[in-house]
KOLMARSE-913999 format. One line per 10 residues: their letters; for each residue x, y, z of C-alpha. Coordinates in Angstrom, 2 decimals, m for minus. Example, Ala and Ser with C-alpha at 12.3 -4.5 7.8 and 13.67 -1.06 7.14 Angstrom:
as) 12.30,m4.50,7.80; 13.67,m1.06,7.14
This chain:
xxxxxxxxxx) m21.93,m8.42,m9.14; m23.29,m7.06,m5.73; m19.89,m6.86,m3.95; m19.87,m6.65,m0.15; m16.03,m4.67,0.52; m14.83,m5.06,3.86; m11.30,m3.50,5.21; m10.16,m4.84,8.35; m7.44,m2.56,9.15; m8.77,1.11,7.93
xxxxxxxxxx) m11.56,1.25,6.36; m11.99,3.63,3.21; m14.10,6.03,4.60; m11.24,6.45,7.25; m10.17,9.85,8.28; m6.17,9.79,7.98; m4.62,8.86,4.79; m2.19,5.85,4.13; m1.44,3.61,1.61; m3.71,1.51,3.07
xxxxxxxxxx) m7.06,3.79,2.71; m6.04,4.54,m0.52; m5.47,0.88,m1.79; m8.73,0.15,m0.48; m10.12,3.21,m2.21; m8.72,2.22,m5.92; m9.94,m1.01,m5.49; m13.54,m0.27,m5.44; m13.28,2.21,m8.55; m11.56,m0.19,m10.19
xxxxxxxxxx) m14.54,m2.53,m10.04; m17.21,m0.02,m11.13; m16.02,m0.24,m15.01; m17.42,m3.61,m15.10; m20.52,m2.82,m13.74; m19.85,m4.29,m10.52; m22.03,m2.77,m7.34; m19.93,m2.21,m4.31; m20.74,m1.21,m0.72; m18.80,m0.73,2.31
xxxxxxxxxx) m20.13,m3.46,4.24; m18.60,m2.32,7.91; m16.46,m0.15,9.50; m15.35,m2.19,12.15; m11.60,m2.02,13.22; m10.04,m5.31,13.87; m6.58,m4.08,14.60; m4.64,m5.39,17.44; m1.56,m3.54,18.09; 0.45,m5.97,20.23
xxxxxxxxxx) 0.06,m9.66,20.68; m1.17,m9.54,24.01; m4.56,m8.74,22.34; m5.51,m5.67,24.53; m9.52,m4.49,23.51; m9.92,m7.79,21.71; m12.89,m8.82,23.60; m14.62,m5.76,22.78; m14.19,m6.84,19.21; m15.35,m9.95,19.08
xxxxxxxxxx) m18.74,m8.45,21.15; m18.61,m6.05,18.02; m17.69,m8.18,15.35; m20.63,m10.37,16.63; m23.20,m7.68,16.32; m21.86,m6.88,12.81; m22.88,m10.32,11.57; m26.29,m10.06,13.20; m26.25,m6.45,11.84; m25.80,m7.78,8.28
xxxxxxxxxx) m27.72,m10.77,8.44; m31.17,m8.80,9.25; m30.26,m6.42,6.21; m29.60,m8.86,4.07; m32.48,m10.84,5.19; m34.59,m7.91,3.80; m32.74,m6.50,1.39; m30.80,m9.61,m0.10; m27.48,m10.49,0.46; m24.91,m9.79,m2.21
xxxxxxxxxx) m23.10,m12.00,m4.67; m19.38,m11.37,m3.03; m17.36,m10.67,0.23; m14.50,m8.66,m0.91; m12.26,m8.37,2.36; m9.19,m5.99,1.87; m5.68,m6.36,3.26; m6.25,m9.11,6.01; m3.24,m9.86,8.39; m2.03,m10.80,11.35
xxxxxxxxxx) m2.64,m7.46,13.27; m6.67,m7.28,11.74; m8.37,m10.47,11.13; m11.83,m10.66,9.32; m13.85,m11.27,11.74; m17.13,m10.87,10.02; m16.92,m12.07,6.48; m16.69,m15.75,6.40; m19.45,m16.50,8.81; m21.49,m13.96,6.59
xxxxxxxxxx) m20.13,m15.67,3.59; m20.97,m19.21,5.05; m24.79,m17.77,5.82; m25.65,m16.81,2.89; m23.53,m18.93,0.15; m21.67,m16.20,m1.07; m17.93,m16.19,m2.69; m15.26,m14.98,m0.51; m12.25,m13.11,m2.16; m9.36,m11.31,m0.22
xxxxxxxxxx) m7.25,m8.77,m1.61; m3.69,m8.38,0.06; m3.68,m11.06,2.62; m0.72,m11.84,4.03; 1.40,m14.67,6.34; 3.80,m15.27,8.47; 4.95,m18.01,10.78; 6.55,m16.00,13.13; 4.07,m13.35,14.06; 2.43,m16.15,15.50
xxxxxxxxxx) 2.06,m15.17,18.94; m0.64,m14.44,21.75; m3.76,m13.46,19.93; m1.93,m12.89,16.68; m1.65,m16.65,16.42; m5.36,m16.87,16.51; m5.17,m14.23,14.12; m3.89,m16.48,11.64; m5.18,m19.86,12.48; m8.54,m17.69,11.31
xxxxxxxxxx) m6.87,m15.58,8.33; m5.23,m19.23,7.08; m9.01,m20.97,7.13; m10.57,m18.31,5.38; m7.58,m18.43,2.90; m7.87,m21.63,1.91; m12.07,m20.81,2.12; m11.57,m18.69,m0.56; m12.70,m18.24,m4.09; m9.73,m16.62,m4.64
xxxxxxxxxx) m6.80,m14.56,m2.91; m5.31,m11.78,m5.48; m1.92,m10.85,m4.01; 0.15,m7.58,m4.91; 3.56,m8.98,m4.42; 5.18,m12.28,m4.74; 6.48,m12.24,m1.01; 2.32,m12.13,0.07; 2.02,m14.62,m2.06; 4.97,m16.98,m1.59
xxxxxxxxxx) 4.12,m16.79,2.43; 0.60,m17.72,1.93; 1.50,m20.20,0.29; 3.35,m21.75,2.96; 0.73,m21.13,5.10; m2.21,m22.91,2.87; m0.58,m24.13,0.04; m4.11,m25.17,m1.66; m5.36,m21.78,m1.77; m5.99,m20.48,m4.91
xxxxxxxxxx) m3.65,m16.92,m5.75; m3.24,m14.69,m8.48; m0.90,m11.47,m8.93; m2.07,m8.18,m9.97; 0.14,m5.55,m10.25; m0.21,m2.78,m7.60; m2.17,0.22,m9.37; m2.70,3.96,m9.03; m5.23,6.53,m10.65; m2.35,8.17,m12.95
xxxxxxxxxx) m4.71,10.97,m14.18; m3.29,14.08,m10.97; 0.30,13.44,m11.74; 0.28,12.87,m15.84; m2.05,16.27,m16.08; 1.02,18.19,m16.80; 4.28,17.90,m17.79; 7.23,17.39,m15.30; 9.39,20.07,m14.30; 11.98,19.07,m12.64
xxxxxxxxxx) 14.61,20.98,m10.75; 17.94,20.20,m10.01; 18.95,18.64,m6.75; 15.83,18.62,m5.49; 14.70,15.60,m3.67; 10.98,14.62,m2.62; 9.52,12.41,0.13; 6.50,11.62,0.72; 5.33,9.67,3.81; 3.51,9.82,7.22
xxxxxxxxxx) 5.45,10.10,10.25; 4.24,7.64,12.63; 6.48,5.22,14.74; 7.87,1.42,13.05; 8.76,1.64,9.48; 8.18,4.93,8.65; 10.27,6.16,11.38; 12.90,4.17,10.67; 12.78,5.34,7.10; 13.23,8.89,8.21
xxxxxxxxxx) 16.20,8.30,10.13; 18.19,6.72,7.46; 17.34,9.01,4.98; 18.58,11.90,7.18; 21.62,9.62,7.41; 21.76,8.79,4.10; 21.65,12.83,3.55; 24.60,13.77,6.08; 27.00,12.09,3.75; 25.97,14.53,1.28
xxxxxxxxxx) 26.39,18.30,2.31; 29.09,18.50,m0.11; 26.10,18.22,m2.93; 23.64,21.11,m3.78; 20.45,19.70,m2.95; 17.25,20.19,m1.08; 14.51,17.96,0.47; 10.80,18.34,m0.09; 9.29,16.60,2.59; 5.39,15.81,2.41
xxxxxxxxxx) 3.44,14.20,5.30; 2.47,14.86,8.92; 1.99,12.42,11.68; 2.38,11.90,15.46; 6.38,12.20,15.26; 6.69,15.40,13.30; 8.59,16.79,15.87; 11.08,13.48,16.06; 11.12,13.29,12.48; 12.10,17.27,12.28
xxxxxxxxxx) 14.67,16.69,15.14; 16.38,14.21,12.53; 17.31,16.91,9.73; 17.94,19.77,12.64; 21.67,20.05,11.96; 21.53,20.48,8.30; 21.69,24.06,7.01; 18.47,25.83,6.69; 17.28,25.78,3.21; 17.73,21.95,2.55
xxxxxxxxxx) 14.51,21.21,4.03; 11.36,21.89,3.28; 8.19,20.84,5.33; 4.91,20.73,3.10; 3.12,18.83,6.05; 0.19,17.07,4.69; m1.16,17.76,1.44; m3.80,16.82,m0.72; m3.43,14.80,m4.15; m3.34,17.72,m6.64
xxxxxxxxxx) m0.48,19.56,m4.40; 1.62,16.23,m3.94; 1.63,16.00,m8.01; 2.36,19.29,m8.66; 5.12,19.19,m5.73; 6.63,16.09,m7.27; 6.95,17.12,m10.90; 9.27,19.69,m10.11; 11.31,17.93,m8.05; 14.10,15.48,m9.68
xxxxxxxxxx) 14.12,12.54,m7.58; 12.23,10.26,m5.25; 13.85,9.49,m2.21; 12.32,7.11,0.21; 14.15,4.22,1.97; 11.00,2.34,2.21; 11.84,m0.01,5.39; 9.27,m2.74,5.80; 7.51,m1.44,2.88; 4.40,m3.74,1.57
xxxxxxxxxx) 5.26,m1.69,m1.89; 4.30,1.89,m1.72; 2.00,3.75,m3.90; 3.81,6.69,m3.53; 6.60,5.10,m5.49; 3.96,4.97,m8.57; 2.65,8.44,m7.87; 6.28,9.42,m7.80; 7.33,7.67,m11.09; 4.09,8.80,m12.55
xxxxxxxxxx) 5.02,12.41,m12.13; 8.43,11.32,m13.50; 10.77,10.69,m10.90; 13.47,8.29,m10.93; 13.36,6.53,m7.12; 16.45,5.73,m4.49; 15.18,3.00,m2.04; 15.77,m0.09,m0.54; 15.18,m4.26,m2.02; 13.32,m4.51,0.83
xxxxxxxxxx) 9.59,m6.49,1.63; 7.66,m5.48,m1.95; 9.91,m2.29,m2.96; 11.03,m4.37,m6.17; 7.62,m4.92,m7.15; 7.53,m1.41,m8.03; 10.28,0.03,m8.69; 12.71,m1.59,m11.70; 16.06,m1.69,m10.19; 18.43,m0.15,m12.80
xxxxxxxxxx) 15.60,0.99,m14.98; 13.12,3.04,m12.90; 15.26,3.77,m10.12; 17.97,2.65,m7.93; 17.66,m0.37,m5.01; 20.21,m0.69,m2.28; 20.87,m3.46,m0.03; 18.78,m3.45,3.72; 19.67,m1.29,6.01; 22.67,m0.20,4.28
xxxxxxxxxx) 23.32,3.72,4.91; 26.50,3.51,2.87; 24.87,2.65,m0.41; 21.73,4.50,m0.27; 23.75,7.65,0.48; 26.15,6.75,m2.72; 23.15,5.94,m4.98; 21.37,9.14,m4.01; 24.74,11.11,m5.01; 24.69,8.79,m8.61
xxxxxxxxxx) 21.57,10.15,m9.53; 22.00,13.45,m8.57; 25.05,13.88,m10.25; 24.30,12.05,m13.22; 21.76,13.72,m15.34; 21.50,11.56,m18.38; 21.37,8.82,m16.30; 18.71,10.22,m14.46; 16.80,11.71,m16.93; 16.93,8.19,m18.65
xxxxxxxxxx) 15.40,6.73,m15.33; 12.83,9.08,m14.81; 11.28,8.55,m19.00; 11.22,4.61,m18.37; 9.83,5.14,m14.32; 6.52,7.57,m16.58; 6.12,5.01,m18.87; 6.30,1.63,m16.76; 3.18,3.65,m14.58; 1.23,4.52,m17.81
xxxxxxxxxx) 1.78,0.93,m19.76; 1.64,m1.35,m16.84; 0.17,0.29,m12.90; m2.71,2.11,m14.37; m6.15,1.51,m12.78; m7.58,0.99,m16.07; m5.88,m1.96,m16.65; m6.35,m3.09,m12.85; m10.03,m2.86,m13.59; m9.55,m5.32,m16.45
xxxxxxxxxx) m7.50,m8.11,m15.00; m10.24,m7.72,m11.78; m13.14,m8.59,m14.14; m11.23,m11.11,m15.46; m10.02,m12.65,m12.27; m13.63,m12.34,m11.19; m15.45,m14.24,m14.19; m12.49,m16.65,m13.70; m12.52,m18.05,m9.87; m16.27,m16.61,m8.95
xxxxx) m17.57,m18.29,m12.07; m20.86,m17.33,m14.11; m23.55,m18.20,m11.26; m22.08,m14.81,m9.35; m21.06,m12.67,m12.41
């Protein structure tokens, strides 16, 4: 298939790293196995940042020029077989896709889509009035998590859905073997206001309940709150934290495997790569059952899961692992192997052909 891949919120080719880049990014390798031809079809930013819909004129004006941008291409050049549009929400509508898709007959497929009833204010109601229409529109909507799922569901319950297990590329943290050193904890994360903010500040919390322990904190990531983030962990004694800043993939892996444990409360969390990176390298992981955290993480088996919000018991689980070594060491073998035998882009790639063949039938594949 020709596939036309279109990301809302960040596009691929984006400058800063996230989760979000990088999902986008494994997506389109993962369709290459099969043959499949994908371009970045825009890399128009949809994102509204509060419901009062500040800018949004000025992308509509741009979204519109985007269509009529596409359409003379395509007019030339042919249109493709596919509209693949990434990880559309309440915050970044497609607003080019399904009048490009009703053009030109092609399938429309999202990836990551997600609902909810009460974000629906201001322009973010419009938001998803649109993202609900192209839902049900669509070929089909492959969801990471049960909880996108369930609330699209409830949004357009005759859209079509299928799972698929959040993936990474395993190959830069299975290279080499782990070696991991005791006490040491790793984090890995930008630091940027909302969730990730929050996360910081109850891990520091989490952490001040356990200067009696020998440990020490690798932090990795860099952001527009370093300086709040750093202000967090000020009191602790020097030595127990250690800023990395941002890094690239091959320094992350070889930063987590010799570290011992993953710790990351993961507040509002979609699901985290990092948590697969992490338990690819061989990390057991302390976080919370919050949002899509138990989609990748194995409470019990690949890591520990504490209750929302809940400084208490995150604190106590961090001190179970870290002063349990079987237990841990038992966490951290079943967190390598439930990356390699079930999150590995390989078999992503698979179950995307399949899905594919499946919903877009034979006339596009």
């Amino acid at each position: 298939m020709k596939i036309a891949f279109y990301s809302p919120l960040k596009s691929p080719n984006h400058p800063v790293p996230s989760g979000d880049r990088l999902m986008a990014r494994l997506l389109i390798e993962a369709l290459a196995p099969a043959g499949h031809t994908v371009t970045i079809a825009s890399e128009l930013r949809t994102f509204s940042s509060d419901p009062a819909g500040s800018g949004r004129a000025d992308i509509e004006r741009e979204a519109t020029a985007e269509v009529d941008r596409l359409t003379k291409l395509w007019s030339v050049e042919g249109a493709p077989d596919a509209w693949f549009c990434y990880h559309p929400y309440y915050k970044a509508p497609d607003l080019i896709g399904p009048e490009l898709a009703r053009r030109f007959g092609l399938a429309y497929l999202t990836a990551e889509a997600s609902y909810s009833r009460r974000r629906n204010q201001g322009i973010w109601a419009d938001n998803q009035a649109r993202l609900i229409e192209t839902v049900r529109a669509a070929a089909v909507n492959i969801c990471f998590t049960r909880r996108d799922r369930d609330g699209l569901v409830e949004g357009a319950p005759e859209g079509r859905y299928v799972l698929l297990q959040p993936f990474i590329d395993r190959t830069p943290f299975l290279s080499e073997a782990p070696r991991p050193r005791a006490g040491r904890l790793a984090a890995v994360a930008m630091m940027r206001p909302g969730d990730k903010m929050e996360s910081y500040r109850m891990l520091a919390a989490a952490l001040e309940r356990l200067s009696h322990l020998p440990w020490a904190l690798s932090v990795v990531g860099d952001g527009p709150l370093r300086e709040e983030v750093e202000a967090l962990f000020a009191t602790m004694p020097p030595g127990r934290i250690v800023w990395h800043g941002q890094r690239g993939t091959q320094e992350i892996a070889e930063i987590l495997r010799q570290s011992s444990i993953y710790a990351w409360p993961g507040t509002g969390e979609a699901y985290g790569l990092a948590y697969l990176e992490a338990q690819a390298a061989g990390l057991p992981v302390v976080a919370q059952a919050v949002a899509g955290v138990p989609e990748v993480v194995r409470h019990g088996v690949t890591g520990l899961l504490t209750s929302a919000g809940d400084i208490a018991a995150y604190a106590e689980a961090l001190e179970r692992l870290l002063t349990d070594g079987a237990e841990r060491d038992r966490m951290a073998d079943a967190a390598r192997r439930f990356v390699i035998e079930e999150c590995s882009i390989e078999r992503a790639a698979q179950q995307l052909d399949e899905i594919l063949r499946k919903h877009l039938g034979a006339d596009h594949v």
